[in-house]
N, C-alpha and C positions, 0 to 999 in steps of 0.2 A: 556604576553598574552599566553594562552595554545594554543596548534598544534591544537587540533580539530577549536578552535574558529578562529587562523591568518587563517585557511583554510579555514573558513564561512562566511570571510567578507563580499565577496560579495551579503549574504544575510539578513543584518544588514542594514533595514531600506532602503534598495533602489528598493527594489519590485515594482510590481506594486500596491502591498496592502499597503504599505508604504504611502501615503498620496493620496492627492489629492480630498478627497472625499469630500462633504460637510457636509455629518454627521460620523465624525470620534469615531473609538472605545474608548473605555477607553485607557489610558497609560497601564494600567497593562495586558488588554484585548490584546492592540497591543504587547506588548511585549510577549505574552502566543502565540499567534499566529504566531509570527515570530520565535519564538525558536520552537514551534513545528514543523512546516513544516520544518524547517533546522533537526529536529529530523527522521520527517519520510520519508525524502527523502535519508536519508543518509550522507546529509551534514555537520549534529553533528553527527560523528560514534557512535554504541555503544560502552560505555566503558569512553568516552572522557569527558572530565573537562568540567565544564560551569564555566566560571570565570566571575563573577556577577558585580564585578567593573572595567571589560571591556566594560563588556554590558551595565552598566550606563554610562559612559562616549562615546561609541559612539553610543547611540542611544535618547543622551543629555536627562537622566532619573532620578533623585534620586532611591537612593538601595528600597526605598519601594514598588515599584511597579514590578520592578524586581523582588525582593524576592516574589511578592503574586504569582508572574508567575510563578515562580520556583516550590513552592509549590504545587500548582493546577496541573503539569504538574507530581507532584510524588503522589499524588493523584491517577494521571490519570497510575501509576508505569510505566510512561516513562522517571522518574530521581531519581534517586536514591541520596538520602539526608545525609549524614555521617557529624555526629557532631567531630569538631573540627577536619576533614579533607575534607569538600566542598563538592559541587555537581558533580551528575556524569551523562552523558546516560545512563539511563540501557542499560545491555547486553542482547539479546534475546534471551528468554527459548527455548533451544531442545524441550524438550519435550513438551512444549504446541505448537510450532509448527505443531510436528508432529502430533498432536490427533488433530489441526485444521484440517489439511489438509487431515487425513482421514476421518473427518468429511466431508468435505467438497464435498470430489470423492464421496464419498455414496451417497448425496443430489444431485447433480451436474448430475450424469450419472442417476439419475431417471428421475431426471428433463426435461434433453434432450430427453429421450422416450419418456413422457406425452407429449411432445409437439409434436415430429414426426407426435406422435397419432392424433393431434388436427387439424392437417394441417392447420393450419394458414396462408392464404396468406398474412394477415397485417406484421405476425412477418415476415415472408418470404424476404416481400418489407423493412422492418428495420435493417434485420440483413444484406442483402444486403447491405444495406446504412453503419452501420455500417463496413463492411469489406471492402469498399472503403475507409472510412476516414483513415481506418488503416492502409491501402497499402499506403496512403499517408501518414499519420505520422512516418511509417514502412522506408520506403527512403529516407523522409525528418532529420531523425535519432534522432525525436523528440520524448525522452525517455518519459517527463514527458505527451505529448499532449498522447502518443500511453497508456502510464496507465490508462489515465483516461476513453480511450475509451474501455480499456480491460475490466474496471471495469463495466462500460453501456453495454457491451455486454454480460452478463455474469448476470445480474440484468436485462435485454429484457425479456431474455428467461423465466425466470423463473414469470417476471409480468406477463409476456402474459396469461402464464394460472389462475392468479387471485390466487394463491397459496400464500394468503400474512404472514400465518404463517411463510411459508418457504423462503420467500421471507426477513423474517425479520432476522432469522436465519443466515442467507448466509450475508446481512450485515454485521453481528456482527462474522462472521468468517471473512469478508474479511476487518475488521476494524481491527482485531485483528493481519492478518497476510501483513497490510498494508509496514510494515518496510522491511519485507522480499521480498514481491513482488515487492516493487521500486527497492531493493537492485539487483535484481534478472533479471529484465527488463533490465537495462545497457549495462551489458555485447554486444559485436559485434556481430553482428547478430540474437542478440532472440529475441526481436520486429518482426522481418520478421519470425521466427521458429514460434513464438506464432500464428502470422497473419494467416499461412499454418494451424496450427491448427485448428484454430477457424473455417477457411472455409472448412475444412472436417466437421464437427460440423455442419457447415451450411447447407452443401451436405444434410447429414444424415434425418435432419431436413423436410428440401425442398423435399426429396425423399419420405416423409414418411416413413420411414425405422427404426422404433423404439430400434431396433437390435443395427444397426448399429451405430447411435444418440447415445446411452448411451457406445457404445467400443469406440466412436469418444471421448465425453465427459473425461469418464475413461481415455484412453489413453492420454491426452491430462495434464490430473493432475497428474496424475501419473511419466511423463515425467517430470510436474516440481516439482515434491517433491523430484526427482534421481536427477536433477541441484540440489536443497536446499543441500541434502545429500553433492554434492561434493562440494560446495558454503562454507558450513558453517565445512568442513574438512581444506579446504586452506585458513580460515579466521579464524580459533579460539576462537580470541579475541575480536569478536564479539558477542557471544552466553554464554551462560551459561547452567551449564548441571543440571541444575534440576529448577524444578517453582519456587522454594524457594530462587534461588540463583541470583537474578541479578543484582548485584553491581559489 
């Protein structure tokens, strides 16, 4: 069995998506589903082997449903498929990182202005809420509960003003840069760094202060594309240095 997969066992069918349901996926649907989320939490590194007749055997499968999941998931260019030497995780592009992510400040720090602008008491009374849950999931050291709510606060702001062009944009950036930001979330103590953020952000917001809302914004990604920087310096073998390259 490869290092990446003895290190994933624990997410080989014992989830909570793992059964119990009364109308359960396809075999090959469950199996697409479980090797991806072990992909974009980091649990399958990139780089790392998927060894396909481990995976049938403990996840009691024939290889054919495995293999449709395999496929679907290089497809999706999060496995990279090499004939007559196996599957792999891709590695994560540098470079389409980084042009996510300055995509992403440019949308993000306007965003927070129009809203300052709107004074929104609704959003107000949610982002609130929001930055409670996170204080708690912040202490509680619950990396995957605190992404999820990083991801909803970040997708408030930007509904609130009914901006659904941009709103669908920012999806498809923060789909794209989902690997990096679980990766990135872990670490000790940046759930709580993140949380400070977000609530200057919120300040900015509440105060009306449109100025401030997009330097809060700005500063706040900016911040984490210099973590990315030094993240993906002392990991290497995790990234790939050009689009083209991720195997």
């Amino acid at each position: 069995m490869s290092a990446g997969l003895q290190g994933s066992a624990a997410w080989l069918g014992t989830g909570p998506d793992a059964g119990g349901s009364s109308r359960r996926p396809s075999k090959a649907s469950h199996v697409y589903g479980t090797i991806k989320e072990a992909i974009l939490s980091g649990e399958l590194a990139p780089g790392s082997a998927i060894d396909k007749l481990a995976l049938c055997e403990r996840l009691g499968m024939s290889r054919f449903p495995v293999s449709t999941a395999v496929n679907r998931l290089a497809f999706e260019k999060l496995v990279i498929i090499e004939p007559q030497h196996g599957s792999f995780v891709s590695r994560i592009s540098l470079p389409d990182v980084r042009e996510f992510m300055l995509i992403r400040r440019a949308i993000e720090a306007d965003v927070a202005a129009e809203a300052a602008l709107a004074g929104s008491a609704t959003l107000n009374d949610e982002l609130d809420r929001s930055l409670r849950y996170q204080a708690a999931a912040a202490e509680a050291g619950d990396h995957a509960g605190f992404y999820r709510l990083d991801v909803e606060f970040h997708q408030l702001i930007v509904q609130s003003l009914g901006l659904n062009h941009a709103a669908e944009v920012l999806d498809q950036l923060l789909s794209h840069l989902e690997r990096v930001r679980r990766l990135l979330i872990t670490p000790a103590g940046r759930s709580q760094t993140t949380y400070s953020e977000h609530r200057e952000i919120v300040r900015a917001i509440a105060a009306r202060d449109p100025l401030a809302a997009a330097a809060a914004a700005r500063g706040h990604l900016e911040r984490t594309s210099a973590m990315f920087e030094v993240f993906a310096r002392d990991n290497p073998k995790l990234f790939a240095e050009s689009s083209a390259d991720h195997a």
